[in-house]
C-alpha positions in Angstrom: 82.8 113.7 98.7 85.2 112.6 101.6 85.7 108.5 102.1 86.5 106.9 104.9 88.3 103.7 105.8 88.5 101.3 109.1 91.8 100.2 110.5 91.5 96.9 112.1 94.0 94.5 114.4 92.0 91.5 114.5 92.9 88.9 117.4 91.0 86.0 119.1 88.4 88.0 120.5 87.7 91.4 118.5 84.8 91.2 116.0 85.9 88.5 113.3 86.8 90.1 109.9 84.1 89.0 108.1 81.6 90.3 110.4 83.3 93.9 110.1 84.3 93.5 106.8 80.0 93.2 106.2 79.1 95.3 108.8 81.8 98.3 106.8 80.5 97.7 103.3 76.5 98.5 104.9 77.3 101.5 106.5 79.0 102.5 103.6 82.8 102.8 104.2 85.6 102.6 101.6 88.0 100.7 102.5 89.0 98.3 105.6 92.3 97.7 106.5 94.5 95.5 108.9 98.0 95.3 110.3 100.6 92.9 110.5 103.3 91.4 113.2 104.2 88.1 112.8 105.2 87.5 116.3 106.9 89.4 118.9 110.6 88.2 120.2 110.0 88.1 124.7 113.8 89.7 125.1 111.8 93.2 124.0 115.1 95.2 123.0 113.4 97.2 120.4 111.4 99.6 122.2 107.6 100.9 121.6 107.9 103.5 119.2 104.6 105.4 120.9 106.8 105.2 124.3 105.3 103.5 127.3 104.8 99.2 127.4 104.1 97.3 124.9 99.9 97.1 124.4 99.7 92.9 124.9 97.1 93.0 121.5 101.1 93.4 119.2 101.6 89.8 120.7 98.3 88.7 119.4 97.9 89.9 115.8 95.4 88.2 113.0 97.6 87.5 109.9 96.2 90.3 107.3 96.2 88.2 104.1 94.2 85.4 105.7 91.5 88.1 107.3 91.1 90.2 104.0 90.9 87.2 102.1 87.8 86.1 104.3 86.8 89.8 104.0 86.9 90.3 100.1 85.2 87.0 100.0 81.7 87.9 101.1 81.9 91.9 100.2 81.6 93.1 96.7 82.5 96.8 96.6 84.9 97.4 99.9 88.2 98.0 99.3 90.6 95.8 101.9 94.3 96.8 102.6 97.5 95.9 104.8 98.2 98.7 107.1 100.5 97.8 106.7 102.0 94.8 105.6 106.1 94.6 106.9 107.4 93.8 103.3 111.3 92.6 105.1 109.5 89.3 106.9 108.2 88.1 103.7 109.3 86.1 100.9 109.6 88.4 97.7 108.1 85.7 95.4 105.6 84.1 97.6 104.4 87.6 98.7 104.0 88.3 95.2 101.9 85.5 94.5 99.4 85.7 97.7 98.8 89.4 96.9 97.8 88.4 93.2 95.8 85.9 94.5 94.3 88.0 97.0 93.3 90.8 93.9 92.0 88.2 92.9 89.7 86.9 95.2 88.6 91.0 95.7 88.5 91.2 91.9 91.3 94.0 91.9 90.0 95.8 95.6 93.3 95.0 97.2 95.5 98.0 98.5 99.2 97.1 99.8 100.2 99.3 102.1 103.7 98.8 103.2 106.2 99.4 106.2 109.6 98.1 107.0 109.1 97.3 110.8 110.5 98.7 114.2 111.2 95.7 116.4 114.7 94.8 115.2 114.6 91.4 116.7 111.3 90.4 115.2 113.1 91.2 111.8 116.0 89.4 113.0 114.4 86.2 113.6 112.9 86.9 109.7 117.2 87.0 108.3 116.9 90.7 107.4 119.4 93.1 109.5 117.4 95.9 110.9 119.7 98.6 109.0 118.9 97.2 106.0 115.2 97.1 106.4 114.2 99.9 103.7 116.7 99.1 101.0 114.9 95.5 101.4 111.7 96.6 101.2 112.0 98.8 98.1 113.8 95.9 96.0 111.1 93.6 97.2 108.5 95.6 96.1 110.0 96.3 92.7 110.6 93.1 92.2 107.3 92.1 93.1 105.7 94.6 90.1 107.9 93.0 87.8 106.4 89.7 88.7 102.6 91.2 88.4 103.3 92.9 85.0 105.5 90.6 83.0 104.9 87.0 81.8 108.6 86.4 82.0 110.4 87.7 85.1 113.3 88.7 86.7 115.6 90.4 89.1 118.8 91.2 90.2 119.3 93.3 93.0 121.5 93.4 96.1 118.8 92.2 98.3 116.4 90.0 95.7 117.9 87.9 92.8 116.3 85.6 90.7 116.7 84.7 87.3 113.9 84.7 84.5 110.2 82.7 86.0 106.5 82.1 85.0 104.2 82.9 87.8 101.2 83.0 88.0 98.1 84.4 88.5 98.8 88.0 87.5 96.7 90.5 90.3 93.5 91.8 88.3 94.5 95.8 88.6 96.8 96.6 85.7 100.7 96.9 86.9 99.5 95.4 90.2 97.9 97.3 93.6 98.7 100.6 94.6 101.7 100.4 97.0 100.9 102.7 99.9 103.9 103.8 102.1 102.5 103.5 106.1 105.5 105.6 107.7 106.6 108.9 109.1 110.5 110.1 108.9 112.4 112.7 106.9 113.1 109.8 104.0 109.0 109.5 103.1 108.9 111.8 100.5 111.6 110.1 97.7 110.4 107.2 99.1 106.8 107.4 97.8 108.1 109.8 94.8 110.4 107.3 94.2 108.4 103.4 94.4 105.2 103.8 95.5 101.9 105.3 94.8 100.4 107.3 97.9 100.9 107.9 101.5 99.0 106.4 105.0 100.5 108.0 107.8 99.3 108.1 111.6 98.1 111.7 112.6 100.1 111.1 115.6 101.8 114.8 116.4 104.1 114.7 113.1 103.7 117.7 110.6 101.5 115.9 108.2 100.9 119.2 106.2 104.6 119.9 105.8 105.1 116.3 104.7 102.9 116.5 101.6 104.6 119.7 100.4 108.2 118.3 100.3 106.5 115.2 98.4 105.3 117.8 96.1 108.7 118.7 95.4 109.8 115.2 95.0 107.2 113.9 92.4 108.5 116.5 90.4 111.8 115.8 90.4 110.5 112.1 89.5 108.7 113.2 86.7 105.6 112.3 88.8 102.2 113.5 88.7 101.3 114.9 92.7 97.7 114.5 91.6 98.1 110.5 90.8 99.1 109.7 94.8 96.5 108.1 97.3 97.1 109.8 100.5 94.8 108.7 103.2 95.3 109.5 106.9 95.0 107.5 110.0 93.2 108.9 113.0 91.4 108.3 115.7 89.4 109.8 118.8 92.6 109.7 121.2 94.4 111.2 118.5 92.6 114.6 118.5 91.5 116.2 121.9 91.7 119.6 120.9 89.4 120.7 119.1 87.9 117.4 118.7 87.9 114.6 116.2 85.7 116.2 113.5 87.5 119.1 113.3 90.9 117.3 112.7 89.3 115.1 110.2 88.5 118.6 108.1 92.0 119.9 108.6 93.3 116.8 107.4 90.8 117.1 104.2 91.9 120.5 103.6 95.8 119.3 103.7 95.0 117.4 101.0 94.3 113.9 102.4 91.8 112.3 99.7 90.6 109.8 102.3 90.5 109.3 106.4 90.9 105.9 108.0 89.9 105.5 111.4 91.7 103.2 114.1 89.6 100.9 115.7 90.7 100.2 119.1 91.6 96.3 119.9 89.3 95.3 122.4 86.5 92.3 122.8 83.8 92.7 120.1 81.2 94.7 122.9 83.3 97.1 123.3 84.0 97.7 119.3 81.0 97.9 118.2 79.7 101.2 119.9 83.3 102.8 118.6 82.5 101.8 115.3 79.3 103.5 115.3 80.7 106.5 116.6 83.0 106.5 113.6 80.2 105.9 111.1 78.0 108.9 112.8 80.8 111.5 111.8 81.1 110.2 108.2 77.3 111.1 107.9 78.2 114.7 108.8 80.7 114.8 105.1 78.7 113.7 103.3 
Protein backbone atom coordinates (compact mmCIF):
# COMPACT_ATOMS: atom_id res chain seq x y z
CA UNK A 1 0.00 0.00 0.00
CA UNK A 2 1.31 3.47 -1.28
CA UNK A 3 1.71 6.45 1.58
CA UNK A 4 1.57 9.73 1.05
CA UNK A 5 3.01 12.82 2.67
CA UNK A 6 2.20 16.80 2.70
CA UNK A 7 4.91 19.35 2.06
CA UNK A 8 4.11 22.47 3.78
CA UNK A 9 5.79 26.33 3.75
CA UNK A 10 3.90 27.80 6.56
CA UNK A 11 3.87 31.74 6.71
CA UNK A 12 1.60 34.33 8.51
CA UNK A 13 -1.42 33.50 6.63
CA UNK A 14 -1.48 29.76 5.23
CA UNK A 15 -3.38 27.22 7.48
CA UNK A 16 -1.43 27.11 10.90
CA UNK A 17 0.56 23.81 11.42
CA UNK A 18 -1.42 22.51 13.90
CA UNK A 19 -4.48 22.77 12.09
CA UNK A 20 -2.92 20.84 9.05
CA UNK A 21 -0.83 18.78 11.01
CA UNK A 22 -4.75 17.45 12.53
CA UNK A 23 -6.43 17.91 9.53
CA UNK A 24 -3.31 15.23 7.76
CA UNK A 25 -3.39 12.73 10.54
CA UNK A 26 -7.71 12.36 9.84
CA UNK A 27 -7.53 11.99 6.34
CA UNK A 28 -5.01 9.60 6.88
CA UNK A 29 -1.60 10.77 5.51
CA UNK A 30 1.86 9.67 6.56
CA UNK A 31 3.91 12.08 7.01
CA UNK A 32 3.87 16.16 6.97
CA UNK A 33 6.71 18.01 6.14
CA UNK A 34 8.05 21.65 6.05
CA UNK A 35 10.84 23.73 4.63
CA UNK A 36 13.34 25.96 5.89
CA UNK A 37 14.97 29.61 4.92
CA UNK A 38 16.05 31.62 7.62
CA UNK A 39 15.92 34.86 5.87
CA UNK A 40 16.62 36.03 2.43
CA UNK A 41 19.67 38.71 1.90
CA UNK A 42 17.61 41.97 -0.46
CA UNK A 43 21.06 42.19 -2.79
CA UNK A 44 19.49 38.73 -4.45
CA UNK A 45 22.90 37.67 -6.19
CA UNK A 46 22.08 33.99 -5.96
CA UNK A 47 19.51 33.44 -8.41
CA UNK A 48 16.15 31.24 -8.31
CA UNK A 49 17.20 27.92 -9.09
CA UNK A 50 13.47 27.17 -10.85
CA UNK A 51 14.39 30.41 -13.12
CA UNK A 52 12.07 33.34 -13.15
CA UNK A 53 11.60 35.86 -9.71
CA UNK A 54 11.87 35.04 -6.57
CA UNK A 55 8.06 33.67 -5.24
CA UNK A 56 7.77 36.56 -2.18
CA UNK A 57 6.43 33.40 0.27
CA UNK A 58 10.94 32.38 0.42
CA UNK A 59 10.96 35.85 2.30
CA UNK A 60 8.33 34.69 4.66
CA UNK A 61 9.10 31.11 5.80
CA UNK A 62 7.72 29.45 9.25
CA UNK A 63 10.75 28.12 11.17
CA UNK A 64 10.29 24.14 10.69
CA UNK A 65 11.36 22.97 14.23
CA UNK A 66 8.97 25.37 15.93
CA UNK A 67 5.89 24.26 13.44
CA UNK A 68 6.56 20.37 13.77
CA UNK A 69 7.07 20.74 17.27
CA UNK A 70 3.39 22.34 17.58
CA UNK A 71 2.47 19.62 15.04
CA UNK A 72 3.89 16.39 16.90
CA UNK A 73 2.32 17.91 19.84
CA UNK A 74 -1.37 17.32 19.24
CA UNK A 75 -0.91 14.24 16.64
CA UNK A 76 -0.07 10.81 17.67
CA UNK A 77 0.72 8.68 14.69
CA UNK A 78 1.87 11.38 11.80
CA UNK A 79 5.19 11.43 10.92
CA UNK A 80 6.69 15.28 10.71
CA UNK A 81 9.85 16.10 8.64
CA UNK A 82 12.20 19.13 7.42
CA UNK A 83 12.08 19.33 3.72
CA UNK A 84 14.43 20.13 4.21
CA UNK A 85 16.25 21.55 6.92
CA UNK A 86 19.63 23.59 5.42
CA UNK A 87 22.06 21.74 7.87
CA UNK A 88 25.21 24.76 6.91
CA UNK A 89 22.97 27.71 8.95
CA UNK A 90 22.82 25.71 11.95
CA UNK A 91 24.82 25.11 14.93
CA UNK A 92 26.11 21.34 14.85
CA UNK A 93 25.46 20.98 18.66
CA UNK A 94 22.49 22.96 19.16
CA UNK A 95 20.92 21.33 15.99
CA UNK A 96 21.65 18.19 17.52
CA UNK A 97 19.89 18.84 20.60
CA UNK A 98 16.56 20.54 19.16
CA UNK A 99 16.17 17.46 16.80
CA UNK A 100 16.48 15.08 19.96
CA UNK A 101 14.14 17.08 21.66
CA UNK A 102 11.86 17.29 18.84
CA UNK A 103 11.93 13.04 18.58
CA UNK A 104 11.07 13.52 21.59
CA UNK A 105 8.17 15.50 21.70
CA UNK A 106 6.86 13.02 18.45
CA UNK A 107 8.00 10.09 20.45
CA UNK A 108 10.66 9.01 17.65
CA UNK A 109 8.19 10.41 14.39
CA UNK A 110 10.77 12.95 13.40
CA UNK A 111 12.37 12.61 9.89
CA UNK A 112 15.40 15.06 9.02
CA UNK A 113 15.61 15.68 5.77
CA UNK A 114 18.55 17.72 4.71
CA UNK A 115 19.91 20.20 2.04
CA UNK A 116 22.89 22.39 1.86
CA UNK A 117 21.19 25.63 0.45
CA UNK A 118 21.39 27.70 -2.93
CA UNK A 119 21.38 31.41 -1.97
CA UNK A 120 25.04 31.88 -1.30
CA UNK A 121 24.51 35.10 0.51
CA UNK A 122 21.96 33.73 2.87
CA UNK A 123 24.74 31.18 3.78
CA UNK A 124 27.15 33.83 3.91
CA UNK A 125 25.45 35.93 6.46
CA UNK A 126 25.27 32.15 8.43
CA UNK A 127 29.80 32.11 8.26
CA UNK A 128 29.77 29.08 5.91
CA UNK A 129 31.40 29.82 2.32
CA UNK A 130 29.00 28.64 -0.26
CA UNK A 131 31.76 26.20 -1.88
CA UNK A 132 31.98 24.51 1.15
CA UNK A 133 28.41 24.03 1.75
CA UNK A 134 28.26 20.02 1.30
CA UNK A 135 31.49 19.10 2.98
CA UNK A 136 29.79 21.12 6.00
CA UNK A 137 26.84 19.52 5.91
CA UNK A 138 28.05 15.96 5.89
CA UNK A 139 30.53 16.61 8.97
CA UNK A 140 27.63 18.16 10.68
CA UNK A 141 25.49 15.52 10.29
CA UNK A 142 28.00 12.92 11.31
CA UNK A 143 28.82 14.65 14.12
CA UNK A 144 25.39 15.09 15.07
CA UNK A 145 24.84 10.91 15.13
CA UNK A 146 27.72 10.71 17.29
CA UNK A 147 25.99 13.02 19.71
CA UNK A 148 22.54 10.97 19.46
CA UNK A 149 24.22 7.52 19.98
CA UNK A 150 27.06 7.98 22.43
CA UNK A 151 26.90 9.17 26.06
CA UNK A 152 30.33 10.61 25.67
CA UNK A 153 30.97 12.54 22.45
CA UNK A 154 33.27 13.85 20.14
CA UNK A 155 34.52 15.22 16.90
CA UNK A 156 37.25 16.33 14.95
CA UNK A 157 36.73 17.25 11.60
CA UNK A 158 37.81 20.13 9.25
CA UNK A 159 34.53 21.87 9.54
CA UNK A 160 33.15 20.60 13.22
CA UNK A 161 35.60 20.12 16.26
CA UNK A 162 34.75 19.47 19.64
CA UNK A 163 36.35 17.62 22.23
CA UNK A 164 34.56 14.77 24.42
CA UNK A 165 30.60 16.24 25.88
CA UNK A 166 27.41 14.95 27.75
CA UNK A 167 24.39 16.03 26.04
CA UNK A 168 21.49 15.35 26.45
CA UNK A 169 18.34 14.09 25.77
CA UNK A 170 19.26 11.32 23.32
CA UNK A 171 16.35 11.35 20.13
CA UNK A 172 13.96 8.24 21.02
CA UNK A 173 14.67 6.28 17.48
CA UNK A 174 17.79 4.18 18.00
CA UNK A 175 21.14 5.83 16.21
CA UNK A 176 18.87 8.94 15.77
CA UNK A 177 16.19 9.97 12.70
CA UNK A 178 16.63 8.89 9.36
CA UNK A 179 18.64 11.52 7.47
CA UNK A 180 16.94 12.14 4.08
CA UNK A 181 19.00 13.86 1.34
CA UNK A 182 16.38 16.72 -0.42
CA UNK A 183 18.66 17.36 -3.54
CA UNK A 184 19.13 16.70 -7.22
CA UNK A 185 22.88 16.79 -8.88
CA UNK A 186 25.28 14.11 -10.27
CA UNK A 187 26.93 13.94 -6.44
CA UNK A 188 23.37 12.44 -4.78
CA UNK A 189 24.10 8.97 -5.11
CA UNK A 190 27.60 8.65 -2.76
CA UNK A 191 26.07 11.17 -1.05
CA UNK A 192 23.04 9.15 0.35
CA UNK A 193 25.23 5.77 -0.05
CA UNK A 194 27.67 7.44 1.74
CA UNK A 195 25.77 9.44 5.09
CA UNK A 196 22.38 9.19 4.88
CA UNK A 197 19.44 6.94 4.82
CA UNK A 198 17.05 7.67 1.77
CA UNK A 199 16.26 10.15 -0.86
CA UNK A 200 13.42 13.25 -1.29
CA UNK A 201 13.84 14.68 -4.50
CA UNK A 202 11.43 17.21 -6.52
CA UNK A 203 9.97 15.50 -9.62
CA UNK A 204 10.85 18.60 -11.39
CA UNK A 205 12.15 17.35 -15.03
CA UNK A 206 15.40 15.52 -13.64
CA UNK A 207 15.75 11.73 -14.44
CA UNK A 208 14.50 10.42 -11.18
CA UNK A 209 14.58 6.73 -12.53
CA UNK A 210 18.09 6.97 -13.66
CA UNK A 211 19.09 8.44 -10.25
CA UNK A 212 17.96 5.41 -8.15
CA UNK A 213 19.93 3.02 -10.42
CA UNK A 214 23.38 4.75 -9.97
CA UNK A 215 22.44 4.75 -6.09
CA UNK A 216 22.05 1.13 -6.51
CA UNK A 217 25.47 0.90 -7.59
CA UNK A 218 26.68 3.06 -4.86
CA UNK A 219 25.15 1.23 -1.72
CA UNK A 220 26.94 -1.56 -3.01
CA UNK A 221 30.12 -0.28 -3.11
CA UNK A 222 29.27 0.95 0.65
CA UNK A 223 28.41 -2.28 1.71
CA UNK A 224 24.79 -0.92 1.98
CA UNK A 225 21.61 -2.57 1.79
CA UNK A 226 19.44 -0.62 -1.52
CA UNK A 227 16.34 -2.11 0.25
CA UNK A 228 17.07 -0.22 3.79
CA UNK A 229 16.72 3.56 1.89
CA UNK A 230 13.53 5.84 2.30
CA UNK A 231 12.96 7.30 -0.96
CA UNK A 232 9.97 9.48 -1.18
CA UNK A 233 9.15 11.84 -4.08
CA UNK A 234 7.94 15.34 -4.17
CA UNK A 235 5.26 16.24 -6.61
CA UNK A 236 2.68 18.23 -7.28
CA UNK A 237 -0.29 19.08 -9.82
CA UNK A 238 1.92 21.75 -11.82
CA UNK A 239 4.54 19.25 -11.86
CA UNK A 240 2.80 16.73 -14.16
CA UNK A 241 0.59 18.11 -17.11
CA UNK A 242 1.03 15.31 -19.26
CA UNK A 243 -0.61 12.65 -18.63
CA UNK A 244 -1.76 14.00 -15.44
CA UNK A 245 -0.96 13.89 -11.81
CA UNK A 246 -2.21 10.30 -11.09
CA UNK A 247 -0.47 8.84 -13.68
CA UNK A 248 3.00 10.34 -12.58
CA UNK A 249 2.33 9.40 -9.01
CA UNK A 250 2.19 5.44 -10.42
CA UNK A 251 5.38 5.95 -12.51
CA UNK A 252 7.00 7.29 -9.66
CA UNK A 253 5.69 4.04 -7.49
CA UNK A 254 6.89 1.79 -10.14
CA UNK A 255 10.54 3.53 -10.06
CA UNK A 256 10.67 2.45 -6.84
CA UNK A 257 9.60 5.55 -4.72
CA UNK A 258 8.16 3.82 -1.40
CA UNK A 259 6.31 7.00 -0.65
CA UNK A 260 4.86 10.36 -2.60
CA UNK A 261 4.73 13.78 -0.93
CA UNK A 262 2.69 16.32 -2.30
CA UNK A 263 3.55 20.19 -2.46
CA UNK A 264 1.09 22.27 -1.00
CA UNK A 265 1.01 25.60 -2.69
CA UNK A 266 1.67 28.77 -0.28
CA UNK A 267 -1.32 30.69 -0.39
CA UNK A 268 -4.02 32.13 2.34
CA UNK A 269 -5.68 29.15 4.18
CA UNK A 270 -9.08 29.43 1.56
CA UNK A 271 -7.32 28.76 -1.05
CA UNK A 272 -5.29 25.61 0.60
CA UNK A 273 -7.84 23.87 1.77
CA UNK A 274 -9.59 22.78 -1.57
CA UNK A 275 -5.84 21.78 -2.87
CA UNK A 276 -5.53 19.71 -0.03
CA UNK A 277 -8.61 17.85 -0.69
CA UNK A 278 -7.69 17.34 -4.11
CA UNK A 279 -4.60 15.65 -2.92
CA UNK A 280 -6.40 13.41 -0.32
CA UNK A 281 -9.04 12.33 -3.18
CA UNK A 282 -6.11 10.67 -5.29
CA UNK A 283 -4.64 8.83 -2.32
CA UNK A 284 -8.16 7.18 -2.03
CA UNK A 285 -7.69 5.80 -5.61
CA UNK A 286 -4.11 3.55 -4.07
CA UNK A 287 -5.38 2.43 -1.69
Amino acid sequence: MAEFGIIAIPTHYTIKPVELGRWAEAHGFESLWMGEHSHIPTSRQSPYPLGGDLPQMYKEFFDPFIGLTAVAAVTEKIKVGTSVCLVPEHNTINLAKTIACLDRVANGRFLFGIGAGWNAEEMADHGVDFKDRWKVTRERVLAMREIWTKEVAEYHGKYVNFDSMWCWPKPVQPGGPKVLLGAWSKFVPKRVADYCDGWIPGDVGVDLGGCIEEIKVEMRKKGRSFDDLDLRAMTAFEFSPQGGLENRMRELLKMGFQRIMFLLNTAVADKQWPLLERYYDLTRKFN
